[in-house]
N, CA, C and O atoms as a Tinker XYZ file with bonds, in Angstrom:
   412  protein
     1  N     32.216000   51.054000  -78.244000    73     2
     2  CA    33.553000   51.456000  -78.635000    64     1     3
     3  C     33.799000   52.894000  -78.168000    63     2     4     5
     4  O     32.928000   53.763000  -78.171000    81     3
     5  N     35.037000   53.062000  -77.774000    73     3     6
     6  CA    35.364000   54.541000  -76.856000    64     5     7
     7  C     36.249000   55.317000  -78.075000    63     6     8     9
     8  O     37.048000   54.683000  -78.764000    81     7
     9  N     35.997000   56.828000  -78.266000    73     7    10
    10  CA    36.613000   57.230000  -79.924000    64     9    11
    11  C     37.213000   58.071000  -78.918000    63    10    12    13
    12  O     36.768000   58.364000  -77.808000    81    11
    13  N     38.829000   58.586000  -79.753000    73    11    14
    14  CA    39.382000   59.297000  -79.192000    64    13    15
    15  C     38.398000   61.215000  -79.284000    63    14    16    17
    16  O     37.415000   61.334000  -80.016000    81    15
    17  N     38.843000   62.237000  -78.569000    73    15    18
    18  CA    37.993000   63.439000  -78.876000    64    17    19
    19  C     38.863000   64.463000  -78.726000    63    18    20    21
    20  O     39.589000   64.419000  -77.733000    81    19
    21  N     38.961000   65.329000  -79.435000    73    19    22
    22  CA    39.932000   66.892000  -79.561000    64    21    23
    23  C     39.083000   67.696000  -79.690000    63    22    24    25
    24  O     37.898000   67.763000  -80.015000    81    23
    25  N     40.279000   68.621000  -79.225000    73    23    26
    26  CA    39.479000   70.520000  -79.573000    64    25    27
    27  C     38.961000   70.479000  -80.759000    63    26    28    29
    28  O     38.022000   71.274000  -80.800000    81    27
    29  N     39.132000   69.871000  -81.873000    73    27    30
    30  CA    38.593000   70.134000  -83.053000    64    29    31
    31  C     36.708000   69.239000  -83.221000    63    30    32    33
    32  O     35.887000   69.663000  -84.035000    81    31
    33  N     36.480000   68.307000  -82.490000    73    31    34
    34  CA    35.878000   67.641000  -82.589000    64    33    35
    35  C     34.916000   67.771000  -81.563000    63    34    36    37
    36  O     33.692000   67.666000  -81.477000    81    35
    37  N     35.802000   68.017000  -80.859000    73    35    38
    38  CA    34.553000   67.978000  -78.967000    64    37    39
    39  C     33.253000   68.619000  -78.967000    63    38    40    41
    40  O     32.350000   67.969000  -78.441000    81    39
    41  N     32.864000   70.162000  -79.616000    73    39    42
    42  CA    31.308000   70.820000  -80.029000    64    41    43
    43  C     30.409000   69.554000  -80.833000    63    42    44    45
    44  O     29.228000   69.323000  -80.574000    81    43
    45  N     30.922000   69.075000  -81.477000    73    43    46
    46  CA    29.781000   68.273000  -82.681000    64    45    47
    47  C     29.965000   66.878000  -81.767000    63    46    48    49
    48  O     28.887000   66.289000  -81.688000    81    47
    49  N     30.885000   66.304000  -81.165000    73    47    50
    50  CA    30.348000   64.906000  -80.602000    64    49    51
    51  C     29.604000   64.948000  -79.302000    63    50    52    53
    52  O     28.894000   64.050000  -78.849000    81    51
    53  N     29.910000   66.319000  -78.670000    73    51    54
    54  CA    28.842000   66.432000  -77.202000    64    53    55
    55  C     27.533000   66.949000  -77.774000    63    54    56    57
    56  O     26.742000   67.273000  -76.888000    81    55
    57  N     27.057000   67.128000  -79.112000    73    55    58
    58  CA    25.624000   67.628000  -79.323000    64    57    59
    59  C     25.127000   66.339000  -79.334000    63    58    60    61
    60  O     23.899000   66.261000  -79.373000    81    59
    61  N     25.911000   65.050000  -79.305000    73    59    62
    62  CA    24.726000   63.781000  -79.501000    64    61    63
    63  C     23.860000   64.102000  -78.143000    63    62    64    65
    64  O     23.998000   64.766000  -77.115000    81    63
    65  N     22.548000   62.941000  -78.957000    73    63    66
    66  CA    21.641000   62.682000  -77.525000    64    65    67
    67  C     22.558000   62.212000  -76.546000    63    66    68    69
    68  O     22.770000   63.098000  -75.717000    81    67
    69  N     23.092000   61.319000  -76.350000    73    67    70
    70  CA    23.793000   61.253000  -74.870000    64    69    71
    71  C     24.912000   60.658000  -74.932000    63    70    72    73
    72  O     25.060000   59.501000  -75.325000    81    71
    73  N     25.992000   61.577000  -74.461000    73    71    74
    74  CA    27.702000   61.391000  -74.505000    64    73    75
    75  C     28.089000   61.408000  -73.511000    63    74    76    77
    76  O     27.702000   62.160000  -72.616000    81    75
    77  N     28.970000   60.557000  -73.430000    73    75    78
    78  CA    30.499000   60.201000  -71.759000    64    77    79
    79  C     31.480000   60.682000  -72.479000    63    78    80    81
    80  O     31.779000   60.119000  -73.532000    81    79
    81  N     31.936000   61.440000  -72.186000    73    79    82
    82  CA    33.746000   61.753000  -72.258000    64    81    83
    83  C     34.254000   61.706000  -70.704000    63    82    84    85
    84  O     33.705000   61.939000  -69.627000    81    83
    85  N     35.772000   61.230000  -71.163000    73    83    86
    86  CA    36.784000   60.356000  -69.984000    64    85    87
    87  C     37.632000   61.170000  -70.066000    63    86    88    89
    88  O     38.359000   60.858000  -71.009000    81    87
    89  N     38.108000   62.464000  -69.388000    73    87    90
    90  CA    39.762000   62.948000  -69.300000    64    89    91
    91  C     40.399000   62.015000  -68.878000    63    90    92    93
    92  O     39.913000   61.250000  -68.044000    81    91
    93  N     41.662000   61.866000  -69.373000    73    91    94
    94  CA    42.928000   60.939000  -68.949000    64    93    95
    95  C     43.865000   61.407000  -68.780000    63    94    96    97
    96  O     43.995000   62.607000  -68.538000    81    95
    97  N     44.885000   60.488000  -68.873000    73    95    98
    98  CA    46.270000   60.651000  -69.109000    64    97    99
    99  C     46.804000   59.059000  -68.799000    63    98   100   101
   100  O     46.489000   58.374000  -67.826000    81    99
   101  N     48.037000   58.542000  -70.328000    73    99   102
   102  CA    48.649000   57.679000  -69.985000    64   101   103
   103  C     49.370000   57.157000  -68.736000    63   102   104   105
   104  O     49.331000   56.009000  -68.293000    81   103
   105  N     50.028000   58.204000  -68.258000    73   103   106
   106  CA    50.871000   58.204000  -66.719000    64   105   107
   107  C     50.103000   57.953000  -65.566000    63   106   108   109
   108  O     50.627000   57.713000  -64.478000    81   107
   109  N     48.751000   58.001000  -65.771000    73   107   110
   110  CA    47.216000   57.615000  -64.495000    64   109   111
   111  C     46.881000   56.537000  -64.355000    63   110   112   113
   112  O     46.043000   55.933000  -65.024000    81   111
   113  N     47.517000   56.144000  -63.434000    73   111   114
   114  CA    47.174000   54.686000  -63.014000    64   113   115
   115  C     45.493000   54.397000  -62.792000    63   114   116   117
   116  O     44.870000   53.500000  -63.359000    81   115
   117  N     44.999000   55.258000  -61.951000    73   115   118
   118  CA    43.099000   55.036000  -61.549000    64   117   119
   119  C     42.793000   55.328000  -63.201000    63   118   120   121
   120  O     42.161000   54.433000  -63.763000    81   119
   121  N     43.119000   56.305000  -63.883000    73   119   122
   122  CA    41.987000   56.592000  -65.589000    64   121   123
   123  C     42.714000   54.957000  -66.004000    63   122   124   125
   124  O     41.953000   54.271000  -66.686000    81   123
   125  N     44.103000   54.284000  -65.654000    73   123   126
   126  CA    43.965000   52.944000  -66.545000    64   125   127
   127  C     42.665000   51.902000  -65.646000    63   126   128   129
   128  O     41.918000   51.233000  -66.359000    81   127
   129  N     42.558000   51.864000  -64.715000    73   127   130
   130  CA    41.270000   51.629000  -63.957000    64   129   131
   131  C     40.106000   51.420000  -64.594000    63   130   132   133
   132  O     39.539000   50.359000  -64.858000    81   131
   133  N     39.775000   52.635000  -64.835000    73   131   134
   134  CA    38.819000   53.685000  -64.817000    64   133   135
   135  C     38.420000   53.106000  -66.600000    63   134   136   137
   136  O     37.487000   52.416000  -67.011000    81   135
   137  N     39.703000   53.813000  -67.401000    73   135   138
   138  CA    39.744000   53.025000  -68.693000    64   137   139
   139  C     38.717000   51.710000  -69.369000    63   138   140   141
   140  O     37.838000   51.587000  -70.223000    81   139
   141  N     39.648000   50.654000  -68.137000    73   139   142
   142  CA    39.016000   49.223000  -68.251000    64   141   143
   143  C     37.526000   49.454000  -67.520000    63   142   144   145
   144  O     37.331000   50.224000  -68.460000    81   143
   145  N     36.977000   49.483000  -67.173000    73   143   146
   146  CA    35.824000   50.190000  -66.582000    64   145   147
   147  C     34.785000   50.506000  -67.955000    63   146   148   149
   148  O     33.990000   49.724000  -68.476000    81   147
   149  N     35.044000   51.705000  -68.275000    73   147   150
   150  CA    34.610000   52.004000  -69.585000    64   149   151
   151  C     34.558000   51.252000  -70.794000    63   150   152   153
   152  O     33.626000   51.338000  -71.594000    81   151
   153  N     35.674000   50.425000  -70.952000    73   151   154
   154  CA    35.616000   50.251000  -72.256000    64   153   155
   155  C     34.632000   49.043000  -72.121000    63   154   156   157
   156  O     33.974000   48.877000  -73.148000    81   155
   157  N     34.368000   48.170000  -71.126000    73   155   158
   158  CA    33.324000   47.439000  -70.616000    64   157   159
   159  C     31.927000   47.956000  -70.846000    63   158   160   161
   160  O     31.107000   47.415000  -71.587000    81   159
   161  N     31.704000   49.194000  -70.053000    73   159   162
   162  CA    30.489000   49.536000  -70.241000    64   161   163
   163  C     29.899000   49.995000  -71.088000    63   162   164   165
   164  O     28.670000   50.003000  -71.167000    81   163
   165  N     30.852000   50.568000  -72.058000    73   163   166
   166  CA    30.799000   50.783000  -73.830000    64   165   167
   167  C     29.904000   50.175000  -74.400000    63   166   168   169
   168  O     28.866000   50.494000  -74.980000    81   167
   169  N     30.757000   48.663000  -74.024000    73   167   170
   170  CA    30.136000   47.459000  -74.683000    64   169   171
   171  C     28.476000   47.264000  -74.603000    63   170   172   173
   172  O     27.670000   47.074000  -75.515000    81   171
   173  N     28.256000   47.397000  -73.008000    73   171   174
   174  CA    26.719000   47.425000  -72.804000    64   173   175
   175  C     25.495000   48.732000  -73.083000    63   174   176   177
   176  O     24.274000   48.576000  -73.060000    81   175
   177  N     26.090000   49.753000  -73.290000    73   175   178
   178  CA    25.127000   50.641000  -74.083000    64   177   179
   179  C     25.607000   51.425000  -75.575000    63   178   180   181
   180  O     26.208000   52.498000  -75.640000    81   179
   181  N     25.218000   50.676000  -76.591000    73   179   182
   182  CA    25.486000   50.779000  -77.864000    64   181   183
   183  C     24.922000   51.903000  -78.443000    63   182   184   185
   184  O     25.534000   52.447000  -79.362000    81   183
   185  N     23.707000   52.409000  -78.010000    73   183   186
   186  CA    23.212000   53.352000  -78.352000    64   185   187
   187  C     23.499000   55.003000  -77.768000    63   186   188   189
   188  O     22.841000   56.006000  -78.045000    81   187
   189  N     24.994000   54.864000  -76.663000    73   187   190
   190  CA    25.630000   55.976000  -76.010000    64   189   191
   191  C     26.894000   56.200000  -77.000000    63   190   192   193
   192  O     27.582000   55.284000  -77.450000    81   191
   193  N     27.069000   57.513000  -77.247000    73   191   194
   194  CA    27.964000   57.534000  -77.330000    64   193   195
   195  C     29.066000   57.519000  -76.615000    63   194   196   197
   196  O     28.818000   58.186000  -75.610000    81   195
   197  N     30.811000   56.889000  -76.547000    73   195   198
   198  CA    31.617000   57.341000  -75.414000    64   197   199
   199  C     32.762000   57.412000  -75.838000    63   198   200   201
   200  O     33.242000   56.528000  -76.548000    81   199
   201  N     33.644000   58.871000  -75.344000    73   199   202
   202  CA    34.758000   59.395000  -75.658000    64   201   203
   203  C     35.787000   59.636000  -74.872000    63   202   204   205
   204  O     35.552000   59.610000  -73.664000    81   203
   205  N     36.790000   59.847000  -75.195000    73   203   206
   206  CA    38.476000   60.276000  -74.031000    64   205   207
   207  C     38.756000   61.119000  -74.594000    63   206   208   209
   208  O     38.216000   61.615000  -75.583000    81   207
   209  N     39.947000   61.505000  -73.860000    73   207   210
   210  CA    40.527000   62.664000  -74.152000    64   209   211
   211  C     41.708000   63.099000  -73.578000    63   210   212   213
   212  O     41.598000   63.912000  -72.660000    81   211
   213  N     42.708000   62.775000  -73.881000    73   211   214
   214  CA    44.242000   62.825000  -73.296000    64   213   215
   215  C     44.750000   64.375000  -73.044000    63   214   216   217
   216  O     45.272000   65.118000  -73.876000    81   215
   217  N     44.462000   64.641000  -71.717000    73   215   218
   218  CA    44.867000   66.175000  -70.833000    64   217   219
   219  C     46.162000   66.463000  -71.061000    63   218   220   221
   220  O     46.613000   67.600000  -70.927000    81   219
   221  N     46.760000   65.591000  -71.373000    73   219   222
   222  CA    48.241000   66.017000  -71.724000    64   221   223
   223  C     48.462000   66.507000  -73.272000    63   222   224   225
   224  O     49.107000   67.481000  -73.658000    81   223
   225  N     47.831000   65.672000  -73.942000    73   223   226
   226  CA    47.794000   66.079000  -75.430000    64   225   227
   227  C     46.839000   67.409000  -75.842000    63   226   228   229
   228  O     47.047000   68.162000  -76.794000    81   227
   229  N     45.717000   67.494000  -74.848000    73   227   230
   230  CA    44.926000   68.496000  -74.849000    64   229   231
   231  C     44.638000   69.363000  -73.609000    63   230   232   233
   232  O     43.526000   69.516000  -73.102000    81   231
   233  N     45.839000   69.929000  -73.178000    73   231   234
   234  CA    45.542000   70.538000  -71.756000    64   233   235
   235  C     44.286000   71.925000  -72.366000    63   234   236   237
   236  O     43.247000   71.940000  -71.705000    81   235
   237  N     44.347000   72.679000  -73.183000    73   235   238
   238  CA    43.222000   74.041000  -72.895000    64   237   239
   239  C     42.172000   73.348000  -73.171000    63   238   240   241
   240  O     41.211000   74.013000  -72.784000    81   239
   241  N     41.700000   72.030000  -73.789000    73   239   242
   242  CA    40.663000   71.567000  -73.413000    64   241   243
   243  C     40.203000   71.147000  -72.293000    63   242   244   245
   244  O     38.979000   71.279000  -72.276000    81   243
   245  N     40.647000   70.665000  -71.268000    73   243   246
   246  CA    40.651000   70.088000  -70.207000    64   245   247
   247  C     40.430000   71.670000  -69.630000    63   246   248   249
   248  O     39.331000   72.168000  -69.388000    81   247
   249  N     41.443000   72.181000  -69.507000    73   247   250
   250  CA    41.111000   73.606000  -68.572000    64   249   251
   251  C     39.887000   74.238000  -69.162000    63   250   252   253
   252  O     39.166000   74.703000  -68.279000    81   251
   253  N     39.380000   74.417000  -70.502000    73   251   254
   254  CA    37.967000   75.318000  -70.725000    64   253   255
   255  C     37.175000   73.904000  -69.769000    63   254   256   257
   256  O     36.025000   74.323000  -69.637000    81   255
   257  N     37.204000   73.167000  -69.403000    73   255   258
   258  CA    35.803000   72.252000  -69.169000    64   257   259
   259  C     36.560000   72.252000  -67.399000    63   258   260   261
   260  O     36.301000   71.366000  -66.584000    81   259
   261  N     37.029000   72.846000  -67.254000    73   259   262
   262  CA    37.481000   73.035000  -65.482000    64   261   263
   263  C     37.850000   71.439000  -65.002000    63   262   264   265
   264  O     37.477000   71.012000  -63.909000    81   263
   265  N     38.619000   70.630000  -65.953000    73   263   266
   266  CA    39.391000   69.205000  -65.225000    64   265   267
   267  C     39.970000   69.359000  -64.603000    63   266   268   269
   268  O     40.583000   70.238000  -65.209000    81   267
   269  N     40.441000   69.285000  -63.744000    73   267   270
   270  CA    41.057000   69.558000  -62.284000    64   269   271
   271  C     42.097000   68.571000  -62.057000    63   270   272   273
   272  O     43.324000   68.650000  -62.094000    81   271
   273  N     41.159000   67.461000  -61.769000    73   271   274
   274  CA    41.605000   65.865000  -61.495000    64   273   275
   275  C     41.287000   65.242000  -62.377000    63   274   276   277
   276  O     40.377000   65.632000  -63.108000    81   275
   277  N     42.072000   63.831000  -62.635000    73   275   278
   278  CA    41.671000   62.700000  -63.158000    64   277   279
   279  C     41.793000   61.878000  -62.857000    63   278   280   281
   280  O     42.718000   61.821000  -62.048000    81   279
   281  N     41.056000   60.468000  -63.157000    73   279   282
   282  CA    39.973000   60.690000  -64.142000    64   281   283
   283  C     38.842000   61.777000  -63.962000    63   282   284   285
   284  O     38.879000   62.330000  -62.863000    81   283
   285  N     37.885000   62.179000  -64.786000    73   283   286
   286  CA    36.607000   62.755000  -64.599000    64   285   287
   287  C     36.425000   62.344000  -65.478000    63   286   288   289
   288  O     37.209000   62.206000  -66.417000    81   287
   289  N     34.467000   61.795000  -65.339000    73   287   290
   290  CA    33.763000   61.585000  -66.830000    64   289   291
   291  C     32.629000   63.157000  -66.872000    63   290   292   293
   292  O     32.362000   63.914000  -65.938000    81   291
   293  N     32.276000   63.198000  -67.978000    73   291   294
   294  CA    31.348000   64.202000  -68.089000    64   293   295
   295  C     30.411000   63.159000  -69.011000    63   294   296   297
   296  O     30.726000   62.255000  -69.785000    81   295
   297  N     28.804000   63.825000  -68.471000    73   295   298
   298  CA    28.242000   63.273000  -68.894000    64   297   299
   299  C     26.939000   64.392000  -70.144000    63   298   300   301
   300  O     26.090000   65.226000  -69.828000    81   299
   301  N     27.100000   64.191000  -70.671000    73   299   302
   302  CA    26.010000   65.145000  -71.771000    64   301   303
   303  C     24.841000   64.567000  -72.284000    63   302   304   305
   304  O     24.664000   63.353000  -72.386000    81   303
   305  N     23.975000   65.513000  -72.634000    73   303   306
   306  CA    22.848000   65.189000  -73.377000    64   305   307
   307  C     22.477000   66.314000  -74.059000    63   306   308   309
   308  O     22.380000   67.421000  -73.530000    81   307
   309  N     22.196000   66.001000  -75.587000    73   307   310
   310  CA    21.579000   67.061000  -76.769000    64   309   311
   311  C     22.524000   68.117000  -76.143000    63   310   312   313
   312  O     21.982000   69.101000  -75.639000    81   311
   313  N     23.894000   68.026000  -76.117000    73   311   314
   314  CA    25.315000   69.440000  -75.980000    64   313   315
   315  C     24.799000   69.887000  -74.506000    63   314   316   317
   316  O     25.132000   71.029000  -74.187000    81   315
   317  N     24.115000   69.230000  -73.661000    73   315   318
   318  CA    24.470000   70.137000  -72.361000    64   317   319
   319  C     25.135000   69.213000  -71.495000    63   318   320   321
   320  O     25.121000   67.989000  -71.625000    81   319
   321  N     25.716000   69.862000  -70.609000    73   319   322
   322  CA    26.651000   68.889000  -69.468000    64   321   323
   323  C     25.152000   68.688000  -68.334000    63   322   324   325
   324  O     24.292000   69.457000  -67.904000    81   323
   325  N     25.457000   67.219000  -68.187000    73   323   326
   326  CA    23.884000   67.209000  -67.071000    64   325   327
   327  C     24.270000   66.090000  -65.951000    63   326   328   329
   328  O     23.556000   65.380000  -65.243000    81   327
   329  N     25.945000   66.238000  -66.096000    73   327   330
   330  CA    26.035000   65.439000  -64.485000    64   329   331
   331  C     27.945000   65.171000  -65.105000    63   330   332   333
   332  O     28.379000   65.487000  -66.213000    81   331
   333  N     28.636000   64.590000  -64.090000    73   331   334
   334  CA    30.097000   64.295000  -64.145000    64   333   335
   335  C     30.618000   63.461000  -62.442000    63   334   336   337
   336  O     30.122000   63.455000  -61.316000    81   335
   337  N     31.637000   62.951000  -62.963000    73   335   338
   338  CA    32.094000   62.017000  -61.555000    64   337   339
   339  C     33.560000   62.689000  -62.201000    63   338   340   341
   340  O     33.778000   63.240000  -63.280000    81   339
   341  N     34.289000   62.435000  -61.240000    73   339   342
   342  CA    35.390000   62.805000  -60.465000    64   341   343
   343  C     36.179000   61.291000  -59.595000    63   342   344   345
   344  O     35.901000   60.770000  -58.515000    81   343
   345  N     37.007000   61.020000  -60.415000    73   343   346
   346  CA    37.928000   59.523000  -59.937000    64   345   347
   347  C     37.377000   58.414000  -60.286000    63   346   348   349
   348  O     36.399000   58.499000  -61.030000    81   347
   349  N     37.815000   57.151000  -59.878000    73   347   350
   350  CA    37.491000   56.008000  -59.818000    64   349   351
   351  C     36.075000   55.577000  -59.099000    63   350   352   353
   352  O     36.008000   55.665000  -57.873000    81   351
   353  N     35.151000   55.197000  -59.717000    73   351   354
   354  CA    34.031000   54.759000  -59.167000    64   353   355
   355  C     33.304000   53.035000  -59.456000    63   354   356   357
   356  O     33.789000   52.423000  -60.408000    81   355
   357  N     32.493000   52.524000  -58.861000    73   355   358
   358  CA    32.155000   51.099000  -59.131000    64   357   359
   359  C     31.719000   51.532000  -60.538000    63   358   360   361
   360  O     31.664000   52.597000  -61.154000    81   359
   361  N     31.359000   49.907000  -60.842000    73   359   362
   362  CA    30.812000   49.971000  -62.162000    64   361   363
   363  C     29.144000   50.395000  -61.627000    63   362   364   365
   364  O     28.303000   50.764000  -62.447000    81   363
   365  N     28.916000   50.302000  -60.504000    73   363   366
   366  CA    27.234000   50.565000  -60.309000    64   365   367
   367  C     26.877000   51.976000  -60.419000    63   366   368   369
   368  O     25.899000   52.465000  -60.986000    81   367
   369  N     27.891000   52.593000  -59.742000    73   367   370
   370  CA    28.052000   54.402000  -59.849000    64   369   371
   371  C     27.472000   54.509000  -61.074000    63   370   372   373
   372  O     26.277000   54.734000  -61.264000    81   371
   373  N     28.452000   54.322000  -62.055000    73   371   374
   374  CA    28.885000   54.897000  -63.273000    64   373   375
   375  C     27.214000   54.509000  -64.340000    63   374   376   377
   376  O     26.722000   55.188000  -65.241000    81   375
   377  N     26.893000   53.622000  -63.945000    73   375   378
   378  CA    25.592000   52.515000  -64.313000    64   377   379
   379  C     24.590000   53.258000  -64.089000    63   378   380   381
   380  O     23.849000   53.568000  -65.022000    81   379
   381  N     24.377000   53.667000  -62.886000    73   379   382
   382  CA    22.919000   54.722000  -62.335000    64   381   383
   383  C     22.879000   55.490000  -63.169000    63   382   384   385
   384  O     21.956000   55.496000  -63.983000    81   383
   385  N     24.441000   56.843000  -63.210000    73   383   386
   386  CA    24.022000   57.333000  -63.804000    64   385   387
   387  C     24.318000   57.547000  -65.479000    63   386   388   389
   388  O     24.508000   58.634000  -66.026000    81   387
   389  N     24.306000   56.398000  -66.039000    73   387   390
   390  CA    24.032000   56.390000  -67.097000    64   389   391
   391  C     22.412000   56.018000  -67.631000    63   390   392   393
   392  O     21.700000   56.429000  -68.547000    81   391
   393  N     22.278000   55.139000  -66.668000    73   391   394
   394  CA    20.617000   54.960000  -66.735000    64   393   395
   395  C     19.579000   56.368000  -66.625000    63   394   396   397
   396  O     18.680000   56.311000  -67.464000    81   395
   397  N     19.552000   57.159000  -66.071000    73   395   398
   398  CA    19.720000   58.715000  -65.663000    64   397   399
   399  C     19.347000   59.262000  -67.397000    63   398   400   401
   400  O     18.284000   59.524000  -67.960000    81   399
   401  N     20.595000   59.268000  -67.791000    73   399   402
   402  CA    20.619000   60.216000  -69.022000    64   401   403
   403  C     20.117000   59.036000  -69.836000    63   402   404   405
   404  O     19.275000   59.658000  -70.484000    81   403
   405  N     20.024000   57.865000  -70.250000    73   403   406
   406  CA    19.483000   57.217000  -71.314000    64   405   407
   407  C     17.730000   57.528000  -70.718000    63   406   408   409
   408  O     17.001000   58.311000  -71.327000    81   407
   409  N     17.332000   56.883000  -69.647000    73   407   410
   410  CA    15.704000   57.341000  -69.692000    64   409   411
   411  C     15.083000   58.583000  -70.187000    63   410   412
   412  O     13.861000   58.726000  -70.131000    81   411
C-alpha cells in the first residue's frame, strides 16, 4: 500500500529500514504511469515501505530534496537517500533496485 507523505511527516517515514517515495503531480501523465507501476510493486514487497508526494501540494518539499522532474522515486534506507530514478522506468529497473536496498 502507497501512504500519502508531507513536510510534516517525511523525517520519521524516511528513517524506516527501507523507503520509496514517488514525487508527482495529478496533471503527469508518465507519474500516472509510473503511479500504476508502483502501486503494483507495493503489492510485491510488503516489508518496504512506499510513499508519494504531490509537488504541487508540496512544492518546498520537493525543492529541499532538489525534484526537478517528475516522476522521481527516492530511494532510502535507516533516513539516508542511497539511490533515486528520474521518469518512467520498466518494472525491472525499479525491481533491481529495490532488490539493492532490501538485501
Amino acid at each position: 500500500m502507497i501512504k500519502d507523505l508531507n513536510d510534516v511527516n517525511f523525517d520519521q517515514a524516511t528513517s524506516g529500514a527501507k523507503v520509496v517515495i514517488e514525487f508527482w503531480a495529478p496533471w503527469c501523465g508518465p507519474c500516472e504511469v509510473l503511479g500504476s507501476i508502483m502501486d503494483e510493486i507495493a503489492k510485491e514487497y510488503p516489508e518496504m515501505e512506499f510513499y508519494k508526494i504531490n509537488v504541487d501540494e508540496y512544492p518546498a518539499l520537493a525543492d529541499k530534496h532538489s525534484i526537478h522532474s517528475i516522476p522521481t522515486l527516492l530511494f532510502y534506507q535507516r533516513g539516508k537517500l542511497v539511490d533515486s530514478i528520474i521518469g518512467v522506468v520498466s518494472v525491472g529497473v525499479i525491481v533491481k533496485r529495490l532488490e539493492r536496498i532490501n538485501s
